[in-house]
C-alpha positions as a LaTeX table, in Angstrom:
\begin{tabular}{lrrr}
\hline
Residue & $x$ (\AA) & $y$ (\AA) & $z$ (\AA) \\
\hline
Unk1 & 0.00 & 0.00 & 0.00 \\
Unk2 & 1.38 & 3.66 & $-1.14$ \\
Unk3 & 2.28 & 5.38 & 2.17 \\
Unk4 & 0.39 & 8.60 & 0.80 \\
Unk5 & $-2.92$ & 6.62 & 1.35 \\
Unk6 & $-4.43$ & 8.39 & 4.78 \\
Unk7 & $-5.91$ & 6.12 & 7.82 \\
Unk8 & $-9.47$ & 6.14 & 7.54 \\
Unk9 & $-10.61$ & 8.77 & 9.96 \\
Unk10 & $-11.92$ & 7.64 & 13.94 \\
Unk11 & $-14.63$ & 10.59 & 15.11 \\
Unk12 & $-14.06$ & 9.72 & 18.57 \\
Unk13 & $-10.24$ & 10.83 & 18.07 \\
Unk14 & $-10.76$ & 13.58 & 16.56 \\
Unk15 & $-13.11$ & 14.68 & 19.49 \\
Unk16 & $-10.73$ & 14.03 & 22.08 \\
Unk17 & $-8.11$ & 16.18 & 19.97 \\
Unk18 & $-10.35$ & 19.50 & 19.80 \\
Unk19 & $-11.08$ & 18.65 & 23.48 \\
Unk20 & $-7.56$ & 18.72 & 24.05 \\
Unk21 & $-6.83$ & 22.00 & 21.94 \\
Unk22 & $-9.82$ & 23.30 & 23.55 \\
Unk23 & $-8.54$ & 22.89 & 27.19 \\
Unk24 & $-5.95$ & 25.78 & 27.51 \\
Unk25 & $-8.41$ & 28.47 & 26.53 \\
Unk26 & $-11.29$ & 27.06 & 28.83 \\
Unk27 & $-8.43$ & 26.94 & 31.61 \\
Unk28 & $-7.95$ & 30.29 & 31.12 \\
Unk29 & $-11.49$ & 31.33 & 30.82 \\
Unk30 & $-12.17$ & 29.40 & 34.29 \\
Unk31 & $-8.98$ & 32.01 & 35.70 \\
Unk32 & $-11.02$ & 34.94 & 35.18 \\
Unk33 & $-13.82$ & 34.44 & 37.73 \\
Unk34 & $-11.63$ & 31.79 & 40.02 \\
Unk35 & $-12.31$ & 34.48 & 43.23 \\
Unk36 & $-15.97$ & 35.03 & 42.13 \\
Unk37 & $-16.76$ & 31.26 & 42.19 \\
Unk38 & $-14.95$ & 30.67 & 45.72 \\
Unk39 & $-16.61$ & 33.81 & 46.79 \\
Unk40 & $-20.67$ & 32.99 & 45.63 \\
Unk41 & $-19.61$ & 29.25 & 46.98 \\
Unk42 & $-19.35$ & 30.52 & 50.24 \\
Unk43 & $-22.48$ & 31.28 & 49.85 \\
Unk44 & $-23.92$ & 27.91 & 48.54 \\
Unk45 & $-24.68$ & 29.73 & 45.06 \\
Unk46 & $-23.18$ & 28.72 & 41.81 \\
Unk47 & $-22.65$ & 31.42 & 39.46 \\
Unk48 & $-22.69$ & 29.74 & 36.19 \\
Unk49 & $-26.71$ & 28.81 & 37.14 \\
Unk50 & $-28.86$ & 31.70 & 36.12 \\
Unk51 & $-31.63$ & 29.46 & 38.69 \\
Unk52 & $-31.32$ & 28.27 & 42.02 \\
Unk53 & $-31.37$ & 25.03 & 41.00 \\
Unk54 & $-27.58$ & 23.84 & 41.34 \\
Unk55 & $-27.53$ & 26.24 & 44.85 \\
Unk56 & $-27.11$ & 24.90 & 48.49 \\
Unk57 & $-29.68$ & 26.50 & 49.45 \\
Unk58 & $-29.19$ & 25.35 & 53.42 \\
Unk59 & $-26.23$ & 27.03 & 53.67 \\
Unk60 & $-27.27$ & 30.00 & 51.60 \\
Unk61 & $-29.55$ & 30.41 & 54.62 \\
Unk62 & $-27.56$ & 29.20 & 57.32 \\
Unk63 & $-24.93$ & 32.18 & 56.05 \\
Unk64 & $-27.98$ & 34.89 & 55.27 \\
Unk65 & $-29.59$ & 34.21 & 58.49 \\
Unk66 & $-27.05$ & 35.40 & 61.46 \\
Unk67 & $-26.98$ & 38.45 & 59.75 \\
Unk68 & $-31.15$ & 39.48 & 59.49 \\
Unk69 & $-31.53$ & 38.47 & 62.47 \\
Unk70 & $-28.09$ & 40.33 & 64.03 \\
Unk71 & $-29.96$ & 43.62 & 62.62 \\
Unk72 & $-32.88$ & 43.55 & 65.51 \\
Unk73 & $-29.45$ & 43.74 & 68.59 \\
Unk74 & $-28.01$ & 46.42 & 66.22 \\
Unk75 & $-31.41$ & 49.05 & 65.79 \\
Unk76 & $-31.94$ & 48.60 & 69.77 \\
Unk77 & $-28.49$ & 49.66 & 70.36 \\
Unk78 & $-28.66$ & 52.68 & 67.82 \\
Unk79 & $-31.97$ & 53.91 & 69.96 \\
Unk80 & $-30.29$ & 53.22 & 73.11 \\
Unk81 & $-27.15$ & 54.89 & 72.78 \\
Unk82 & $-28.78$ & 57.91 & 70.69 \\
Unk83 & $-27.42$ & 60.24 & 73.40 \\
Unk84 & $-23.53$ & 58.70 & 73.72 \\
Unk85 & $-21.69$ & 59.71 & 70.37 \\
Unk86 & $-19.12$ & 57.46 & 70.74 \\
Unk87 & $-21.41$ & 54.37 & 71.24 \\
Unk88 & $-23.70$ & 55.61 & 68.63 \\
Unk89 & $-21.39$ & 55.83 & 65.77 \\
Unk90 & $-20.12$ & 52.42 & 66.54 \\
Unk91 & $-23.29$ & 51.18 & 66.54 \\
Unk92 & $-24.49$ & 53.11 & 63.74 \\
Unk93 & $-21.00$ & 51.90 & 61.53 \\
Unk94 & $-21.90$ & 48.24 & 61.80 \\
Unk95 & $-25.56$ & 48.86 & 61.30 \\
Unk96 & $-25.14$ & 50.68 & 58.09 \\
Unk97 & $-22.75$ & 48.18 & 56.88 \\
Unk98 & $-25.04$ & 45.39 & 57.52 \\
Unk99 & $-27.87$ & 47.50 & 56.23 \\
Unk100 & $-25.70$ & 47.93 & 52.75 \\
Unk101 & $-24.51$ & 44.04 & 51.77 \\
Unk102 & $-28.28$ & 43.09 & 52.63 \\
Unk103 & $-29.45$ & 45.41 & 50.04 \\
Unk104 & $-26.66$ & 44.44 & 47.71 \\
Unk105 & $-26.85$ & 40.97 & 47.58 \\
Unk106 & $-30.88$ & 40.77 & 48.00 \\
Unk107 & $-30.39$ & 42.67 & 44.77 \\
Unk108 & $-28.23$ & 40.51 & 42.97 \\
Unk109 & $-30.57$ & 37.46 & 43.72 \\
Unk110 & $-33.67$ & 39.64 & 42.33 \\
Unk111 & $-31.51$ & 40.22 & 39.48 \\
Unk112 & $-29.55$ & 37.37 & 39.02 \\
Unk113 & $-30.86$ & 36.06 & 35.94 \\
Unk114 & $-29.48$ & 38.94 & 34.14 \\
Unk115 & $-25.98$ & 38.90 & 35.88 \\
Unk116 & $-25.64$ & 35.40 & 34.93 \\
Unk117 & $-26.73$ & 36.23 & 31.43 \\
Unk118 & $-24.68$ & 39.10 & 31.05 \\
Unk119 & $-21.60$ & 36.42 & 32.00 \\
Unk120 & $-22.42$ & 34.37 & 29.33 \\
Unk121 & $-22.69$ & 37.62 & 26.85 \\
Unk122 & $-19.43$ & 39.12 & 27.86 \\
Unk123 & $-17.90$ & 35.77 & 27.09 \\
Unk124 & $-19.21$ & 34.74 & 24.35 \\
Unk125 & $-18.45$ & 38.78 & 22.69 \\
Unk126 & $-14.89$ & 37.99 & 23.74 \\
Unk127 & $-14.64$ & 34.53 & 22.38 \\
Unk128 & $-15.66$ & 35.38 & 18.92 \\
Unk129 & $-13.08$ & 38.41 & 18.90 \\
Unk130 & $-10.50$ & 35.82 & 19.62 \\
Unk131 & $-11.49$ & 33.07 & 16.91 \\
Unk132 & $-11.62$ & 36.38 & 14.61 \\
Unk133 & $-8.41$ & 38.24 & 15.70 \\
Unk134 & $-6.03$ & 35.87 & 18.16 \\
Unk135 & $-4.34$ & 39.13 & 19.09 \\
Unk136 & $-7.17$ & 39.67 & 21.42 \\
Unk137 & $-6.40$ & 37.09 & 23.29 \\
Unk138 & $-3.46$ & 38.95 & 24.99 \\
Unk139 & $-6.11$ & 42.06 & 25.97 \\
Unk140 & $-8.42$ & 39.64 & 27.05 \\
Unk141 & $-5.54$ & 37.96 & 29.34 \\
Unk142 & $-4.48$ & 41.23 & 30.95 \\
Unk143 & $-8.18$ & 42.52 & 31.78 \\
Unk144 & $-8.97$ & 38.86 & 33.60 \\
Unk145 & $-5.55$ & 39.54 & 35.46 \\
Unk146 & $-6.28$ & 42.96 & 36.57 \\
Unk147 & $-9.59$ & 41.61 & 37.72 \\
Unk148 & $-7.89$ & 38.62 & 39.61 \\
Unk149 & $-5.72$ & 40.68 & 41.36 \\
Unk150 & $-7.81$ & 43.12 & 42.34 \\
Unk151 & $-10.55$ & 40.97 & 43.71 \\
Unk152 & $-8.11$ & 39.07 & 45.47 \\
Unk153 & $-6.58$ & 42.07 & 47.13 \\
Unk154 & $-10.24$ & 43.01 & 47.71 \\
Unk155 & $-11.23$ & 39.93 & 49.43 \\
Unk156 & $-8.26$ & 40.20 & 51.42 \\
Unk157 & $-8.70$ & 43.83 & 52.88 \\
Unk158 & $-12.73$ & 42.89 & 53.83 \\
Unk159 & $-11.06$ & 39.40 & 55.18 \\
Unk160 & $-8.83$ & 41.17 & 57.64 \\
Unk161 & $-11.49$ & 43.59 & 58.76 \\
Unk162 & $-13.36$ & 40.77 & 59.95 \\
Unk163 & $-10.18$ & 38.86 & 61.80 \\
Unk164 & $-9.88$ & 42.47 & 63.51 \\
Unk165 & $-13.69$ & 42.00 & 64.26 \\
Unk166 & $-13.61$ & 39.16 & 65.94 \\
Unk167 & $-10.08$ & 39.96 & 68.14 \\
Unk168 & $-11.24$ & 42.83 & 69.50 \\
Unk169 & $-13.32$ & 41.54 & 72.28 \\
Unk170 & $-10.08$ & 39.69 & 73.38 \\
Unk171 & $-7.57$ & 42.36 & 72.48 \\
Unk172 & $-9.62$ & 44.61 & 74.82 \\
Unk173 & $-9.15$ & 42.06 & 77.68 \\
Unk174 & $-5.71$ & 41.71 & 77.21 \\
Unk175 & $-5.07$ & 44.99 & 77.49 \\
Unk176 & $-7.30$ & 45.38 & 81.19 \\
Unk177 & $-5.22$ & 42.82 & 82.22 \\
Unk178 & $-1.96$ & 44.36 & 81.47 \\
Unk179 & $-3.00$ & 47.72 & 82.72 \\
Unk180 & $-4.42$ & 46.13 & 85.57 \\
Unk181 & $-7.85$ & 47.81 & 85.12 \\
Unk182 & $-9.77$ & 44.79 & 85.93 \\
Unk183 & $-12.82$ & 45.42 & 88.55 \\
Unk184 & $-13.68$ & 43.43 & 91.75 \\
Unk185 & $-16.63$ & 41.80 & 89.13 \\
Unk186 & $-13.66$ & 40.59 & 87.13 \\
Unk187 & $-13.16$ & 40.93 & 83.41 \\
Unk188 & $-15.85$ & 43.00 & 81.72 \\
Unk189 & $-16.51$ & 40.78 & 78.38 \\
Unk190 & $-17.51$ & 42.28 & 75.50 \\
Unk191 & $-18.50$ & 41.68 & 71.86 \\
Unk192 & $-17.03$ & 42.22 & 67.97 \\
Unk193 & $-20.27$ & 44.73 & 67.67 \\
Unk194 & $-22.41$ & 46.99 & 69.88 \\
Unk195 & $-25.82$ & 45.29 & 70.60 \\
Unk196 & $-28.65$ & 45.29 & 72.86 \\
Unk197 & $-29.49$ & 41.57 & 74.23 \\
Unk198 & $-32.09$ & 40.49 & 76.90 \\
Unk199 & $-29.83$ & 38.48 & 78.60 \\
Unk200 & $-26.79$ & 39.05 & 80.80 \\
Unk201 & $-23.74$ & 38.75 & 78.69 \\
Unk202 & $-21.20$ & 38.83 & 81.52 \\
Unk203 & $-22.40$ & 35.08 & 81.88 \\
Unk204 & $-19.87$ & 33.05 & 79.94 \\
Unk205 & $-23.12$ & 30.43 & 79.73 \\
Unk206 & $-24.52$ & 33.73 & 77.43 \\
Unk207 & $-21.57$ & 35.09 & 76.39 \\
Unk208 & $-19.81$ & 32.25 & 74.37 \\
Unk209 & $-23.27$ & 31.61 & 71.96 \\
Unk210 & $-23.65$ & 35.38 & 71.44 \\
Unk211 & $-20.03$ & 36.18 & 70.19 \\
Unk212 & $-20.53$ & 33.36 & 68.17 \\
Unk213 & $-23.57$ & 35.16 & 66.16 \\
Unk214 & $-21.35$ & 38.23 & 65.82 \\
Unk215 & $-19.05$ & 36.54 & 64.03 \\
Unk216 & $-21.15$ & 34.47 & 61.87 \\
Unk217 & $-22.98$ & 38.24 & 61.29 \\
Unk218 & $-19.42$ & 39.59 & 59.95 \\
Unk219 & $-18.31$ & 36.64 & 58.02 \\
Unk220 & $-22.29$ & 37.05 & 56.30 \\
Unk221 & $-21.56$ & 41.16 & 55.98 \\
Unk222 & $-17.94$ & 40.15 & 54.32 \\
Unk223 & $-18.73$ & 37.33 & 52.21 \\
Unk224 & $-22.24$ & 38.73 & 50.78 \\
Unk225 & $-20.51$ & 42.11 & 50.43 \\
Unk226 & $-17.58$ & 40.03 & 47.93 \\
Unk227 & $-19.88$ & 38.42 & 46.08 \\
Unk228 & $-21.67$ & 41.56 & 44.71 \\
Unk229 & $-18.22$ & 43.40 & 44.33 \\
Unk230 & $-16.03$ & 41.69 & 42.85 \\
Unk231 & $-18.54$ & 40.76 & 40.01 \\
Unk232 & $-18.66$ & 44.14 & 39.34 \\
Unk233 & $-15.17$ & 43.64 & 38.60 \\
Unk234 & $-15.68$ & 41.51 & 36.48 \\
Unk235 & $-17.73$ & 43.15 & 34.25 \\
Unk236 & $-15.93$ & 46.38 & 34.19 \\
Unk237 & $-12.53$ & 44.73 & 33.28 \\
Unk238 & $-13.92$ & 42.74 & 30.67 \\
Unk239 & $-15.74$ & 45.53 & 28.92 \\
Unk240 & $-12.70$ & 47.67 & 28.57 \\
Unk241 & $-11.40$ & 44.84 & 27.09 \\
Unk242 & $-14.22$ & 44.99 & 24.87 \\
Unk243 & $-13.13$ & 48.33 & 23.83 \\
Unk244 & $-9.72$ & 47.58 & 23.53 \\
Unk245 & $-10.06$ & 45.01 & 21.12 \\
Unk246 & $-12.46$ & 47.44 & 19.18 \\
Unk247 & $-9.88$ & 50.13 & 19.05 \\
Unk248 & $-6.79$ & 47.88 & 18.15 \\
Unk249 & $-9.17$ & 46.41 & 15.44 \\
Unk250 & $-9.66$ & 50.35 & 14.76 \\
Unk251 & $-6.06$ & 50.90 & 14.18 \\
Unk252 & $-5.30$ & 47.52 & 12.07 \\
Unk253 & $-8.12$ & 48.02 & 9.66 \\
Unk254 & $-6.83$ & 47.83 & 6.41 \\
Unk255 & $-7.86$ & 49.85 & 3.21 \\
Unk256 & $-8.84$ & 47.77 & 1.00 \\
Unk257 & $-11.05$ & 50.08 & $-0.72$ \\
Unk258 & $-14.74$ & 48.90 & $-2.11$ \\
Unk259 & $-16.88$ & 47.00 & $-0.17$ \\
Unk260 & $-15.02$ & 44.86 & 1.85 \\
Unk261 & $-13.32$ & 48.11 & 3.37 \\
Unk262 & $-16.60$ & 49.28 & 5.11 \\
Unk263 & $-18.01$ & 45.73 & 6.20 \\
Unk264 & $-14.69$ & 45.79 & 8.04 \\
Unk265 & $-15.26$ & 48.36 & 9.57 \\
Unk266 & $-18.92$ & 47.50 & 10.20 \\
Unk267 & $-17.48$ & 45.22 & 12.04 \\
Unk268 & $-15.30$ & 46.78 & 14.54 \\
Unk269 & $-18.15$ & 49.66 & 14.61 \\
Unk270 & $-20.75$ & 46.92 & 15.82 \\
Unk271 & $-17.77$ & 45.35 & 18.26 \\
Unk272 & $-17.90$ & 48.99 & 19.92 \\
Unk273 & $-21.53$ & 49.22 & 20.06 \\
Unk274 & $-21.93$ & 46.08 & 21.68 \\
Unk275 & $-19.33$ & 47.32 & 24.75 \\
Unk276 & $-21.75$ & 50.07 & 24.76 \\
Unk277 & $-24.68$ & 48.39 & 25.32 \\
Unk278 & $-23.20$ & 46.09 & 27.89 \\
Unk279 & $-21.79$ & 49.27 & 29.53 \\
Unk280 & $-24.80$ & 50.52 & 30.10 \\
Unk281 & $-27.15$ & 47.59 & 31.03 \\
Unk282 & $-23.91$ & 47.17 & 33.98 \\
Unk283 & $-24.55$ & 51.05 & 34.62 \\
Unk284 & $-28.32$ & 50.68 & 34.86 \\
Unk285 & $-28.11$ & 47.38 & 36.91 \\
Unk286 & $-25.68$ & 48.78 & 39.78 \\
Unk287 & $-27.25$ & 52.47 & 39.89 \\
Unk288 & $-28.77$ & 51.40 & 43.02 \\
Unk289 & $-25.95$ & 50.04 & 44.88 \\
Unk290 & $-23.60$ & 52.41 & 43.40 \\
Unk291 & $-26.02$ & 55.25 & 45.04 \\
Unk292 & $-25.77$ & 53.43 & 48.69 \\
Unk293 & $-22.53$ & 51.94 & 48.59 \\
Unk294 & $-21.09$ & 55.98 & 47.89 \\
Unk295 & $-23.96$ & 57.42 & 50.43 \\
Unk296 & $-23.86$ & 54.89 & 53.51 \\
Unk297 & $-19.91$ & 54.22 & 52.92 \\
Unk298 & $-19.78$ & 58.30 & 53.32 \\
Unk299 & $-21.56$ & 57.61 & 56.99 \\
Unk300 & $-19.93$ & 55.06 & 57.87 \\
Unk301 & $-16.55$ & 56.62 & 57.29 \\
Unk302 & $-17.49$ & 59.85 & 59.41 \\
Unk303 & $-18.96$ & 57.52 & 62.32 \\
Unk304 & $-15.70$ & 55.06 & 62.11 \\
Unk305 & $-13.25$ & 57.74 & 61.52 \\
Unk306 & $-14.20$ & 59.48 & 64.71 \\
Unk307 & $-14.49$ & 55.78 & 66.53 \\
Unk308 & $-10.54$ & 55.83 & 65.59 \\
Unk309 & $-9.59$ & 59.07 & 65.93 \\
Unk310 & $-11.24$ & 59.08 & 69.51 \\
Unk311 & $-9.53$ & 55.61 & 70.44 \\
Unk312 & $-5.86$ & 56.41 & 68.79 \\
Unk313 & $-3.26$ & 54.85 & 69.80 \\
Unk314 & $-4.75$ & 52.14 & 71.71 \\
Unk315 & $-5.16$ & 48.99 & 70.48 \\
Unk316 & $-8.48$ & 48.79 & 70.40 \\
Unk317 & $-8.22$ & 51.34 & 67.48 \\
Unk318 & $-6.30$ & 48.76 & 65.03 \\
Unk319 & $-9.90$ & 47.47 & 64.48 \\
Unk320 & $-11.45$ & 50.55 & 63.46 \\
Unk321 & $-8.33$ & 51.69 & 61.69 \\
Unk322 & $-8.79$ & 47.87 & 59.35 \\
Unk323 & $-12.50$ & 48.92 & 59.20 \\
Unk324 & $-11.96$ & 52.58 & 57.96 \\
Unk325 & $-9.70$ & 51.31 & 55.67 \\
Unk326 & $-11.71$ & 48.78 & 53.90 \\
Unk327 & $-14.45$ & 51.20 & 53.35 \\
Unk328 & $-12.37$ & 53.79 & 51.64 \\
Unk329 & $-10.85$ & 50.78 & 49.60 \\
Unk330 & $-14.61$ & 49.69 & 48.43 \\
Unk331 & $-15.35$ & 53.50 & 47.78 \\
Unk332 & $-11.90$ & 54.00 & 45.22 \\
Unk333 & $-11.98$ & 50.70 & 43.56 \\
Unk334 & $-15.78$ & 51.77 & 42.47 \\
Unk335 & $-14.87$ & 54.94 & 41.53 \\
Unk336 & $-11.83$ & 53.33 & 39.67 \\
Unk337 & $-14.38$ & 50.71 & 37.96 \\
Unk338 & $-16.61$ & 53.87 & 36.95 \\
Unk339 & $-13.02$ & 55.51 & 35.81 \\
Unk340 & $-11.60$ & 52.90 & 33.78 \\
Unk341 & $-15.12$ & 52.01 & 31.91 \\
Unk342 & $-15.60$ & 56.00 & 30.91 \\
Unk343 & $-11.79$ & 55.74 & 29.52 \\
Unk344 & $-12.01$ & 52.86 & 27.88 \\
Unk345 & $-15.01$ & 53.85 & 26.23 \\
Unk346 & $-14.05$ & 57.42 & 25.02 \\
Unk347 & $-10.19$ & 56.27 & 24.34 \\
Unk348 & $-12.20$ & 54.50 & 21.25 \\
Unk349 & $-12.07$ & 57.76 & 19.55 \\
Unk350 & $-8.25$ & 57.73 & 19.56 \\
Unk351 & $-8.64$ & 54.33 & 17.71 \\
Unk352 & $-10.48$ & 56.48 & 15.07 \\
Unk353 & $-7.84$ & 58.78 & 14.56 \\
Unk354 & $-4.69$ & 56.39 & 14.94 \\
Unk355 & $-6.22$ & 54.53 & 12.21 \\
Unk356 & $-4.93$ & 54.92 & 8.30 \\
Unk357 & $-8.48$ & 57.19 & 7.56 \\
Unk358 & $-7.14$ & 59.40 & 5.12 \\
Unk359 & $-6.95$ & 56.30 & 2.68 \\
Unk360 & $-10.08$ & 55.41 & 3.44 \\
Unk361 & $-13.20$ & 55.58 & 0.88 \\
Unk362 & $-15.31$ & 58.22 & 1.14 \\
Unk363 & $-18.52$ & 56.08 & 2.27 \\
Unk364 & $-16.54$ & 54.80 & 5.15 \\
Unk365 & $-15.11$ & 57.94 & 6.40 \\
Unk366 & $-18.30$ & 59.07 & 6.43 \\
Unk367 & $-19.26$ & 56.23 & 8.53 \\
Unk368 & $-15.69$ & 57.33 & 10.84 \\
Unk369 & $-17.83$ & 60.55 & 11.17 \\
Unk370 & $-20.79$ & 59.34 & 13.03 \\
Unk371 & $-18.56$ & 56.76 & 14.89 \\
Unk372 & $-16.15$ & 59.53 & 15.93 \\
Unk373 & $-18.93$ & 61.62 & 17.49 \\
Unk374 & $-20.60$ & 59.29 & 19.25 \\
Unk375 & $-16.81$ & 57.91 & 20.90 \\
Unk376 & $-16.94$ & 61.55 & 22.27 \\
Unk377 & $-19.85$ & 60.77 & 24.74 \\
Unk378 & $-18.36$ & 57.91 & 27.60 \\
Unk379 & $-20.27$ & 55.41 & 29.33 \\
Unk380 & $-20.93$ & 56.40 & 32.75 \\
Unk381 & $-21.80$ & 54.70 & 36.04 \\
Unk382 & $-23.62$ & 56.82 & 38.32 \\
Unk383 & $-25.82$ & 56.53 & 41.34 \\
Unk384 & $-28.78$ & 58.70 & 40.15 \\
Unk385 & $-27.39$ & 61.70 & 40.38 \\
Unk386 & $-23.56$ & 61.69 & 41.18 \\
Unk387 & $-21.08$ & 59.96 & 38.92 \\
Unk388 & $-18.50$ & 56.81 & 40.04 \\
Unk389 & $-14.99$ & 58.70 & 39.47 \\
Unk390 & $-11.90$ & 59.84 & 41.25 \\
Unk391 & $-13.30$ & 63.34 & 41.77 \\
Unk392 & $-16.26$ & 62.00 & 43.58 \\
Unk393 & $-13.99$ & 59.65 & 45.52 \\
Unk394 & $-11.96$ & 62.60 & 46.69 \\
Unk395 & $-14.60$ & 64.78 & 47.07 \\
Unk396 & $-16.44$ & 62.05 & 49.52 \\
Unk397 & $-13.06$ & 61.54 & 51.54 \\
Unk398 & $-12.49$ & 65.03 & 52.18 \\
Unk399 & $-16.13$ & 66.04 & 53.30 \\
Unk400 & $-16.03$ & 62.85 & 56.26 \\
Unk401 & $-12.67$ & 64.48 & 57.57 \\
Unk402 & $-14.64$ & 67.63 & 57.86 \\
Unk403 & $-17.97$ & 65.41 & 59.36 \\
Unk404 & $-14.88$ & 63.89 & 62.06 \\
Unk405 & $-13.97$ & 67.07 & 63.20 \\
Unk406 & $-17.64$ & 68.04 & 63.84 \\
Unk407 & $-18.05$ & 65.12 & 65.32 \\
Unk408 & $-15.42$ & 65.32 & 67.70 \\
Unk409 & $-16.60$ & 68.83 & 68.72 \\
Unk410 & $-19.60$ & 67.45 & 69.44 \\
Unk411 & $-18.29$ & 64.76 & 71.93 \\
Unk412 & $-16.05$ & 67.28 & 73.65 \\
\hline
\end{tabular}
């Protein structure tokens, strides 16, 4: 037999081969939401379900449920200690916190058909651009990374500020027992957060079961508060990639002249509108918790910032200090999210002009006109009627020092 005669093909081979060739990109597409899955697992959910079907749903409500019911302790503290500043904006800074991830994640659950959608949208935009232009594939890479990183450092900073949480009854004790400031009752015990109980808690019988609920109320707060967060960052990063690959298309686009010049750059145009579109159905979908994560974070920091600049330097503070900070993390990387999505978008029109246009046909500069004025309006995320940006961010951070120092006056 002539050895140019070919093998008579085997199907099941030739599955297992695109299977195999398949693999690396699906191992990289399972890298860009790694800390989003761990995250809504905590949490019994799984992300890739648009339906509750494939959820634990017992410990979805054995992790939901510490928290409601930690809210009814936290309101009777706020109306007991309405007269004590410092009491009240401790209380008030855990209430408000607890108050936000409620709202957030309640929200993603009412709306989580179309966040898992929008997944499956994102990916599947982003996919195609790759089978079309492999150069994409390198964008696509360093948007997942960003995101990565950043929801990992993320999850870390909210992660510490709940350690700090639940130390600070003891680190409070230690620190009577050092300065000797223990009573004839003995050691007063006391708990992560401010709360009004009917029963005694300096009975360790009492005691032990309640601190218990405070902590399973901040690991709740935490892990609820991650899952709604860093899927925003999800989104965000992979729509400027979106726009990336639309402007680096931009700039490649050959001229060809004829016909095949402007469905090229039909293309690239409909690439860009699609970013757009997703852009705004993300802008639409988090006004809400963009308006009370900028508003109640903005209380919170005022009421924590004066808890630490009232208990500075003792250690007690180190608690507040991890809390303020985590806060005015959440705040920035929003208003970076809001930042980079508005540059992305409008950097488009630099695509436009970086591009070889003046060899371009007339019928498709004229289509480079109406792209190039609409590149001039960015998407924008806003909460009503504020926009998520740096400028906000500073202008939120510098009107809670000024809230501190009235606060202060007030409790001197």
């Amino acid at each position: 037999m002539s050895d140019d005669v070919q093998e008579p093909s085997n199907p099941t081979k030739e599955r297992e081969q695109r299977r195999e060739q398949e693999r690396p990109r699906q191992e990289k597409q399972n890298q860009s939401l790694r800390v989003q899955i761990l995250v809504y697992r905590c949490m019994g959910i799984d992300l890739w379900s648009p339906t509750s079907s494939n959820d634990r749903q017992l410990l979805t409500f054995v992790t939901m449920a510490p928290l409601f019911l930690f809210m009814v302790p936290m309101f009777l503290a706020a109306r007991e200690y309405i007269t004590q500043v410092s009491l009240l904006s401790d209380t008030l800074g855990s209430t408000f916190a607890s108050m936000l991830t409620l709202v957030k994640f309640l929200l993603f659950c009412y709306y989580r058909k179309q966040f898992v959608g929008l997944i499956y949208r994102i990916r599947g935009i982003l996919d195609r651009e790759i089978s079309v232009w492999p150069d994409a594939q390198g964008i696509v890479d360093e948007e997942n990374q960003s995101d990565q990183m950043l929801s990992l450092t993320y999850t870390r900073c909210f992660g510490l500020a709940g350690v700090f949480a639940a130390i600070k009854p003891f680190v409070a004790i230690v620190v009577s027992l050092i300065r000797g400031s223990v009573g004839e009752s003995g050691i007063h015990l006391e708990l992560p957060h401010n709360g009004v109980y009917p029963w005694d808690l300096q009975v360790v019988w009492w005691y032990v079961p309640t601190y218990l609920w405070n902590v399973m109320a901040s690991y709740s707060a935490v892990t609820m508060a991650l899952c709604v967060d860093t899927l925003l960052f999800f989104f965000t990063y992979n729509v400027c990639a979106i726009f990336k690959i639309a402007k680096h298309r931009m700039i490649h686009l050959p001229a060809v002249g004829g016909r095949e010049e402007l469905e090229s750059l039909v293309q690239v145009l409909l690439l860009h509108q699609k970013g757009l579109q997703i852009a705004d159905h993300i802008a639409d979908q988090y006004r809400p918790l963009i308006f009370l994560q900028f508003f109640l974070s903005a209380l919170q920091i005022c009421f924590i910032g004066f808890q630490v600049a009232d208990l500075f330097p003792k250690p007690q503070s180190l608690y507040f200090i991890a809390f303020v900070g985590s806060l005015l993390i959440a705040l920035f990387i929003y208003s970076k999210c809001g930042e980079n999505i508005k540059s992305a978008s409008q950097d488009f029109g630099n695509g436009l002009y970086e591009s070889a246009w003046t060899d371009f046909t007339p019928s498709t500069k004229r289509a480079l006109l109406i792209a190039a004025m609409r590149a001039q309006r960015p998407c924008q995320m806003k909460g009503y009627f504020f926009e998520a940006s740096m400028a906000t961010f500073s202008t939120i951070v510098r009107s809670a020092m000024s809230y501190i120092m009235m606060l202060r006056s007030f409790n001197a």
